[in-house]
C-alpha angles and dihedrals in degrees: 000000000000141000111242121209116174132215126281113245092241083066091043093059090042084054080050111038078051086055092054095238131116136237134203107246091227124074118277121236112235134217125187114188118191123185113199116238087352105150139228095251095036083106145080089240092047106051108267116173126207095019147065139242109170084157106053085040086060096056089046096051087039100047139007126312118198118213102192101033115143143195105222087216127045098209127058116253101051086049099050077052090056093048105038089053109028091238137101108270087249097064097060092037098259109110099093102106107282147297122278132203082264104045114118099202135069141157102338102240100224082075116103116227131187102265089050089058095043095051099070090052090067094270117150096215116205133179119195114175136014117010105177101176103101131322093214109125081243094052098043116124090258090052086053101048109288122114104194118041121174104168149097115263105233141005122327086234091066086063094130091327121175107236099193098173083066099021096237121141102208114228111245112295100283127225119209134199103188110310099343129074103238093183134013110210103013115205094251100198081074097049098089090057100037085053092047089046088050091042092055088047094047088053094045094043085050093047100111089046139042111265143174121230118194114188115181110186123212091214134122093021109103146301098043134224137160132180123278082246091069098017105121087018102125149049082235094066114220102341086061085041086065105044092046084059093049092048084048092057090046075055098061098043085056096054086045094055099050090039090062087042086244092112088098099046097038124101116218117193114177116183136132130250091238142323126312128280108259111241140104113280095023137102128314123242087194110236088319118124117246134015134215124348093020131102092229110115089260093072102054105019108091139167116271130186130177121192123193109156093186089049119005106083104231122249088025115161126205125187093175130116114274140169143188082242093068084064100073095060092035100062098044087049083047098057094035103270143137126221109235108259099243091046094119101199129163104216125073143233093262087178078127105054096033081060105034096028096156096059112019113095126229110269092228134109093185140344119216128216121217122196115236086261094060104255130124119267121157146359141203130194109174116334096333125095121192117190110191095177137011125207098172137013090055133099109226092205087073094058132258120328105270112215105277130212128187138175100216099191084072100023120040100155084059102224099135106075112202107190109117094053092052099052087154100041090052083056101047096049095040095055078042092056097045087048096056094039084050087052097050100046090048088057111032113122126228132273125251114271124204111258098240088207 
């Protein structure tokens, strides 16, 4: 556990003024758009195969691309948590698997997210897609810092869905636009573009103020559907469909953005909420081992993109260590702020390395991997990777998971396990691993509870 305090912006534009770039003197409007179960290798820049994302190719030559950016959770509650807080989803009660259309509980609202610290910076906050933290009227995006929400609560799956175990049948899928259900059962194959379309109107109607967008996509996550406009697109059949559809909505936000003259002064961070599902015809992890809901790099590893054309020098690389916890004291340096004193967060203010990414180190010691159920499972610091259990992503017919190493740098699809050369390696990272996971537990706090009044 430690206390975070950004920079100043003053220290920001001196980081800035030593990289050689420039920066706009006003605050920068920010965007964060997450795709749901959308793969490492589901880009252009990443590798994708049998579709196209000029779009998304176009943020990553204009702006910064991370190699090694994680998630620290591969199902999406725990990592909107994540996001939404800058801690590990431990540490505000949300890692155990997700919420469903009859949990009771949500993001406690005693914790402090990044539209609730923007806000008072000047900052109009909007949500337009997949919330996921909680469908309680209490826990709802504009009870958590947003002004504007147009979105589904949960998953598209849950979309009157039987759950026999419980015995709860789930409403049609709702549709919210702030506190009111303006649809039940929307048609999903039009939610990429009624998001995009609220999305444009949300950035026009912000033009003459800072503001915060954040656009969570359904899509990937299954099932599928894309508009009969990209349906039979592409060689991938409807997974690339879809995410042809996803890299034409980044396309209109960038037109947007340069039709209103904010494409300079406005922040775009692309990334996905964990690793592909695993089945024919789905997302790529791109060579990486695992997929969603595993603790393999190819759960929590994703693609991650920031554009900033006024600041971020275009085709920047980073192979450093990055998470969508860093986002949460990034912004609020971005935009002059200061993080409270007794806000206890796990990511970082990476202003540094997002300006000087070929030479600015990762700010982490180490990053820790939960299982979908919650529970500690591995550990790097540096290249190594040490897995000490393994809940999903093994196949129990082959005996029980043996303590894995890896050097990531020169195996990243994690197949040579070390080991056993690295006795006290193994030791060292995995004390390390059980301290941190005994910390954590001692100081989460606690999740949010339905008020029964």
């Amino acid at each position: 556990m430690r206390r975070i305090v950004t920079w100043p912006l003053a220290c920001s534009l001196l980081a800035c003024a030593l990289s050689g770039c420039s920066r706009p003197t006003d605050q920068p409007n920010f965007i964060i758009i997450f795709t749901d179960d959308q793969g490492y290798g589901d880009t252009g820049r990443y590798g994708a195969v049998g579709f196209d994302t000029p779009n998304l190719d176009r943020l990553a030559d204009e702006g910064l691309r991370f190699t090694d950016f994680y998630v620290p959770a591969t199902v999406c509650t725990p990592s909107r948590a994540a996001l939404m807080t800058g801690s590990y989803p431990k540490r505000v009660g949300l890692h155990e698997a997700v919420l469903f259309p009859y949990s009771e509980h949500g993001l406690n609202l005693d914790e402090t997210t990044i539209p609730e610290l923007l806000q008072p910076l000047g900052y109009r906050t909007g949500m337009i897609g997949k919330w996921h933290l909680g469908h309680q009227a209490e826990f709802m995006p504009t009870r958590q810092g947003f002004s504007y929400f147009f979105g589904v609560p949960y998953s598209n799956d849950m979309d009157g869905f039987l759950y026999r175990d419980r015995g709860f049948q789930s409403p049609p899928l709702p549709l919210y636009e702030d506190e009111a259900v303006v649809e039940d059962g929307p048609d999903q194959a039009q939610l990429t573009r009624r998001y995009t379309e609220a999305a444009v109107q949300f950035i026009e109607d912000s033009r003459d103020g800072p503001f915060f967008l954040y656009l969570a996509h359904n899509m990937p996550h299954l099932p599928l559907h894309a508009s009969e406009a990209f349906s039979g697109t592409s060689e991938r059949g409807l997974y690339g469909d879809v995410i042809q559809e996803i890299d034409w909505s980044v396309g209109r936000i960038l037109a947007t953005l340069e039709a209103t003259g904010l494409d300079e002064r406005t922040v775009i961070v692309f990334t996905s909420d964990n690793g592909p599902v695993l089945r024919p015809n789905a997302g790529s992890a791109g060579g990486l081992r695992g997929g969603k809901a595993t603790t393999w790099e190819g759960g929590s590893r994703v693609p991650a993109i920031v554009r900033w054309p006024s600041s971020i020098r275009a085709g920047s690389v980073s192979g450093e260590i990055a998470t969508t916890m860093d986002l949460l004291p990034t912004l609020v340096s971005l935009a002059g702020g200061a993080m409270p004193e007794a806000l206890v967060v796990d990511g970082f203010d990476i202003t540094a390395l997002l300006l000087r990414p070929e030479t600015e180190p990762s700010p982490y010691d180490a990053l820790y991997y939960y299982s979908r159920d919650g529970l500690p499972e591995a550990i790097r610091e540096g290249p190594w990777k040490l897995h000490v259990a393994k809940s999903r992503g093994w196949n129990p017919a082959d005996g029980d998971f043996p303590v894995s190493l890896y050097n990531l740098a020169e195996d990243a699809s994690e197949t040579q396990n070390l080991a056993l050369g690295h006795p006290d390696l193994v030791e060292r990272l995995r004390d390390k691993l059980t301290l941190f996971d005994a910390a954590l537990t001692r100081d989460a706090r606690p999740v949010g509870t339905r008020d029964p009044g």
